[in-house]
C-alpha positions in Angstrom: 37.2 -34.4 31.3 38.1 -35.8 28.0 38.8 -33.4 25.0 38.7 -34.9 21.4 38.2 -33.9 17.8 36.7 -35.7 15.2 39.1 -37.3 12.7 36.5 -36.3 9.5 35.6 -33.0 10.1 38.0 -31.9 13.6 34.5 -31.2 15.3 35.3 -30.6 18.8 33.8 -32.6 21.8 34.3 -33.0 25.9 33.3 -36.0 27.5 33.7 -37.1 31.2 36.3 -39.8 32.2 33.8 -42.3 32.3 32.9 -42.5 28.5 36.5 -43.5 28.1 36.6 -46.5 25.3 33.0 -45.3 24.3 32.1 -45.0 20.5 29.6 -42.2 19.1 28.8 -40.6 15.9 29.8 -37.4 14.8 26.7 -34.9 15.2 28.1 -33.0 12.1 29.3 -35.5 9.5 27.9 -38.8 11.2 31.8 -40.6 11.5 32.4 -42.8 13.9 34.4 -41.3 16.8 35.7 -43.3 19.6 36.8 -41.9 23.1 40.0 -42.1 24.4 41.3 -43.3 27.3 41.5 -40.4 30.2 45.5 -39.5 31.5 45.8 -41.0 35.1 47.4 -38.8 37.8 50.9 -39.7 37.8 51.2 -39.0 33.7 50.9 -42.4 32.6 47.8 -43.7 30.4 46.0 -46.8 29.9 46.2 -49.7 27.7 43.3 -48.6 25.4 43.9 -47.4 21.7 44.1 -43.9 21.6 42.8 -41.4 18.7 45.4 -40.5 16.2 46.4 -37.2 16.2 48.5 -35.6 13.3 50.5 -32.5 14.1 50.1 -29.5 12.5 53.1 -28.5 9.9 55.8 -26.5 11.7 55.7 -23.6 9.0 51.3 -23.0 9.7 51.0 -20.5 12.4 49.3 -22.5 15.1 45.2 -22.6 14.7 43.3 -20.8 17.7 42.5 -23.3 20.7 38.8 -24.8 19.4 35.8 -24.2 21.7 34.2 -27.5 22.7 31.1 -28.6 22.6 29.3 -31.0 24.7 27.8 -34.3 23.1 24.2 -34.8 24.3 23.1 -37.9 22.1 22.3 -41.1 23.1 24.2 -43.2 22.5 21.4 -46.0 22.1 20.4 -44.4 19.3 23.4 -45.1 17.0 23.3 -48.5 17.1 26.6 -48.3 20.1 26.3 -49.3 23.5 25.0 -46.6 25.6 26.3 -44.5 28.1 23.7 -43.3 30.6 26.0 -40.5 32.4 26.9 -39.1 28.8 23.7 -37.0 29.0 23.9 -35.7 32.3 23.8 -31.7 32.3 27.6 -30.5 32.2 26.8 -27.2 33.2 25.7 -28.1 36.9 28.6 -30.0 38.0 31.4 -27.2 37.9 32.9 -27.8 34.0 33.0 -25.0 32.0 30.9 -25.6 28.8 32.5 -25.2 25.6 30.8 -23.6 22.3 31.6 -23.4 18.6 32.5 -20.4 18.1 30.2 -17.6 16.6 30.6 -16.1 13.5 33.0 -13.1 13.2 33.5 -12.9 16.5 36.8 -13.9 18.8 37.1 -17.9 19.9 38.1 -16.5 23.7 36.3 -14.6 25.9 37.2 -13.1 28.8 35.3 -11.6 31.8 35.9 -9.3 34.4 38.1 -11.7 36.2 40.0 -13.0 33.5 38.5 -16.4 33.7 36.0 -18.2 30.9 32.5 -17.4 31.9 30.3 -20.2 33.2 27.1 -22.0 31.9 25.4 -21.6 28.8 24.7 -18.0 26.8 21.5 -15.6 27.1 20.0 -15.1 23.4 20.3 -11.3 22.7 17.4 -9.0 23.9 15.1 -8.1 22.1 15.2 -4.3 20.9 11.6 -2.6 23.2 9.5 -1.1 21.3 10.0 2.6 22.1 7.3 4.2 23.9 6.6 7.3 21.9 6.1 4.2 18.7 2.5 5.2 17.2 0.5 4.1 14.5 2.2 5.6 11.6 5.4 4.5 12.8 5.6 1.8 10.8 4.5 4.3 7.3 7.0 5.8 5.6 7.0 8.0 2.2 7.4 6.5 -0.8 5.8 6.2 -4.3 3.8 2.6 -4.9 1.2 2.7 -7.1 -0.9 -0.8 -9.0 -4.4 -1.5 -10.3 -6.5 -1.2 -7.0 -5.3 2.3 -6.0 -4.9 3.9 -9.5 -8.5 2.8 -9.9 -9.2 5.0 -6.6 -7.7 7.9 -7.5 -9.7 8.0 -11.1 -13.1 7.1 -10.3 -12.1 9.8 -7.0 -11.5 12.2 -9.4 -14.3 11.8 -11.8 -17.2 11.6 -9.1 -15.3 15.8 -8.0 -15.8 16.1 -11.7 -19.2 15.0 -12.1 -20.1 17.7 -9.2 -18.6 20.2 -10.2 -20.0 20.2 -13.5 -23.6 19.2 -11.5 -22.9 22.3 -9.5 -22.4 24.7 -12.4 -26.0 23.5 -14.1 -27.8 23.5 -10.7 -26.9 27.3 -10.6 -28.3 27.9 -13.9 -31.5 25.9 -13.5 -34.6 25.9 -11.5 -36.6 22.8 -10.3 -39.4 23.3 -12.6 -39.2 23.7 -16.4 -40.2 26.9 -18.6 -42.3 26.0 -21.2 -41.2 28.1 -24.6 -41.0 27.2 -28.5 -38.3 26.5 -30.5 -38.8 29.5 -32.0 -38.7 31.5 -29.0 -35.7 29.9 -27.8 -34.0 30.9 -30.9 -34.9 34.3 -31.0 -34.5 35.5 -27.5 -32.0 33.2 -26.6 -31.8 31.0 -23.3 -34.3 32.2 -20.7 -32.3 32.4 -17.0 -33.8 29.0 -16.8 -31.8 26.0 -18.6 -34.3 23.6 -17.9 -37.2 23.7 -20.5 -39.8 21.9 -21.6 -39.1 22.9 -25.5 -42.1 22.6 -28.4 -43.1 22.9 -31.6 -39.2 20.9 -32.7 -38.7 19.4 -35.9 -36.3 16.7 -35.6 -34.3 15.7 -38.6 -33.8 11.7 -38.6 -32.1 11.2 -41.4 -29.0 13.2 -40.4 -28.8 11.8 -37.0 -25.0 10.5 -35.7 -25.5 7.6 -33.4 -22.6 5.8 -31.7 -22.5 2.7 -29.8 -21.9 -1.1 -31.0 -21.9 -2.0 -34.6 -22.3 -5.4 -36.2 -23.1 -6.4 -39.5 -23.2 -2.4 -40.7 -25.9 -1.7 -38.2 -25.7 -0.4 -34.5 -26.9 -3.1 -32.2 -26.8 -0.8 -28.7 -26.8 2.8 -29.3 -24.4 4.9 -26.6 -25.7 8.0 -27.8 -27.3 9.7 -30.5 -27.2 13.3 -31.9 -30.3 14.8 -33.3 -30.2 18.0 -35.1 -33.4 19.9 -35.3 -35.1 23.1 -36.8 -38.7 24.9 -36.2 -41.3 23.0 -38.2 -41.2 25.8 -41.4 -37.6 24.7 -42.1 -34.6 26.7 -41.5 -31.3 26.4 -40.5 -30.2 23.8 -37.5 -30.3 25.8 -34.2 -30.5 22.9 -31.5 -28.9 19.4 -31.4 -30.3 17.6 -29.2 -28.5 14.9 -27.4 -30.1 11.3 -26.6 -28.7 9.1 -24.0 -31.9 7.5 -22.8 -32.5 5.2 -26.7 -30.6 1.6 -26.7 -31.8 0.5 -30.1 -31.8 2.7 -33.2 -36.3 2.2 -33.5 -36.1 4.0 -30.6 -34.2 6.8 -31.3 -36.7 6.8 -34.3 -38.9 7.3 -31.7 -38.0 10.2 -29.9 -37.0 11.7 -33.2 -41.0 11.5 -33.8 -41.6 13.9 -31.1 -42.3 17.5 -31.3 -42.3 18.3 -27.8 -39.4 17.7 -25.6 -37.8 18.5 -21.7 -34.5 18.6 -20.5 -31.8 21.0 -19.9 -29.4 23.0 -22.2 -25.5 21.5 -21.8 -23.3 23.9 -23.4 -22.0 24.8 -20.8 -20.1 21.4 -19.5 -20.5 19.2 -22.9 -19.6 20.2 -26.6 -19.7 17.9 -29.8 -16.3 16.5 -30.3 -14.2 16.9 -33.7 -15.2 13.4 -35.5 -19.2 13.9 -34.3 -18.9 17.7 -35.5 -18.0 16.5 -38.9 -20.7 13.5 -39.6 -23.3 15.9 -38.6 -21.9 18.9 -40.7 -21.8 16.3 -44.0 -25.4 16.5 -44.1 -26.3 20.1 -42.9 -24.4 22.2 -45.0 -24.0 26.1 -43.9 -24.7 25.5 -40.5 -22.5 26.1 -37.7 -22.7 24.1 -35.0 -20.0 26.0 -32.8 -23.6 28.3 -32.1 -26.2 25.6 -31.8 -27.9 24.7 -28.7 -27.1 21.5 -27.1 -29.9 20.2 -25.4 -30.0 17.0 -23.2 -33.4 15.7 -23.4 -34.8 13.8 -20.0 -31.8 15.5 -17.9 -33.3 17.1 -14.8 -31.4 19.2 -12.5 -29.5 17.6 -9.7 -30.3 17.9 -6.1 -28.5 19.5 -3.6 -28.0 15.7 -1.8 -26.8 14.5 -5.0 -24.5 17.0 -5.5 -22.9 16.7 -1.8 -22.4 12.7 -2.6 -20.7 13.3 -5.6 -17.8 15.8 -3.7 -17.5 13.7 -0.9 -17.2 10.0 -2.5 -15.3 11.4 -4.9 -13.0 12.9 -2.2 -13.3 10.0 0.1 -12.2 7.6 -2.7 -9.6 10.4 -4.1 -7.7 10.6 -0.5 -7.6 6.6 -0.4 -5.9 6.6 -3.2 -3.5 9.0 -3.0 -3.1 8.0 0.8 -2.1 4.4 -0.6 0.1 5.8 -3.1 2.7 8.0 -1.7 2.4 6.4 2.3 3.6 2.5 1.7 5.3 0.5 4.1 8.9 -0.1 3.8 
């Protein structure tokens, strides 16, 4: 076997005897490299040029013995003449097969015998799967939350506050209305009925708050509205009622036209903010509106099916998104 070096970049090659005068390009910097002649038996060499080799300075500590690597192109395609027994397999005919060597690792290697071990090396195993691996093996703790699942976790948590809130009127109501005046009402105070059908209501449409959409000075959808009200003889404002069911302000004109209403008293879940408190109190002087009745006309009491959605899409939703939150994969 011949062992050579490119002059370029001292890439290392063995070749058998017989590619002796052959010509090839590098596989690593594409420079010609031509094949020496092979030393006969008796020490002497033949008459074909042989590579120059410069020695290394006397003062460098020598450089470690370069593993070699076996050149498998043809030579055909280089534009050379070819060499048909260049690309026979150098690993079945008794050679041992050279390698550049791997990175941080030693250029020799011994085995148990002290020789170079034959043939070409096994790519490392793969590391098994253990068998005790389940399905939230590959979760681990951590803290990654975006959009989608703070989005969960909200709406989650609303729907288990919209049933709770459900729950606490449900308890209070029945499934038909009581029929009673304003008057009454006022008087004896809330029946153990919140749901009522309420009469003889004077509704006061000038001093009604409405919130929803302005343009041009005038609200184009109404959100809601608050209508304060009194007994028909006058009197101070004992029941705001609350309108959620009007788009347009004509038809909160409507409703306000009404004497007669049904629906359910809120104060227990819903008060009138700060800001609404104070547009109604601008136009009702001496009343106090901490002690009037809030009452949500065309709100019915909420099923016991309704109620049982509401707890568990809101916990459904709740546990995704907490589940998504704090269990991400590394």
């Amino acid at each position: 076997m011949i062992k050579l070096q490119c002059p370029s970049c001292s890439k290392s090659y063995q070749v058998k005897d017989a590619a002796s005068g052959k010509r090839f390009k590098c596989k690593k910097c594409g420079e010609t490299v031509t094949v020496p002649e092979a030393k006969s038996s008796g020490g002497s060499s033949s008459q074909k040029q042989r590579p120059t080799v410069t020695a290394a300075p006397a003062r460098k500590k020598p450089k470690p013995q370069p593993e070699y690597e076996e050149y498998e192109e043809d030579y055909a395609d280089d534009g050379y003449e070819d060499y048909e027994a260049y690309d026979d397999g150098y690993g079945d005919d008794g050679y041992d097969e050279y390698e550049e060597p791997a990175p941080k690792r030693s250029s020799s290697r011994k085995s148990s015998s002290g020789s170079k071990s034959k043939g070409k090396s096994k790519p490392a195993a793969k590391k098994k799967k253990k068998s005790g691996d389940g399905v939230l093996s590959g979760l681990a703790f951590g803290f990654n939350i975006n959009r989608i699942n703070g989005i969960l976790s909200v709406v989650g948590g609303m729907l288990i506050f919209f049933g709770i809130q459900e729950t606490r009127l449900s308890a209070m109501a029945k499934s038909e209305p009581t029929q009673m005046t304003l008057q009454e009402l006022i008087e004896k105070g809330s029946p153990d009925n919140i749901y009522l059908t309420l009469t003889d209501v004077h509704c006061i449409l000038d001093e009604t708050v409405l919130y929803g959409d302005e343009n041009g000075g005038r609200i184009t959808k109404v959100d809601r509205a608050w209508i304060p009200a009194t007994m028909p003889g006058g009197g101070q404002v004992k029941l705001i009622i609350k309108c959620t069911k009007a788009n347009t302000e004509n038809e909160v004109a409507g409703i306000a036209s009404q004497n007669t209403f049904t629906g359910m008293i809120i104060n227990q879940i819903d008060s009138i903010n700060a800001a609404e408190r104070k547009l109604l109190a601008s136009g009702l002087p001496g009343t106090d509106l901490e002690k009037a009745y809030i009452f949500h006309e065309r709100r019915t009491p909420s099923g016991t099916g309704i109620v049982i959605l509401y707890y568990v899409g809101g916990l459904i939703l709740l546990g995704a998104g907490l589940f998504w939150i704090f269990l991400v994969h590394p």
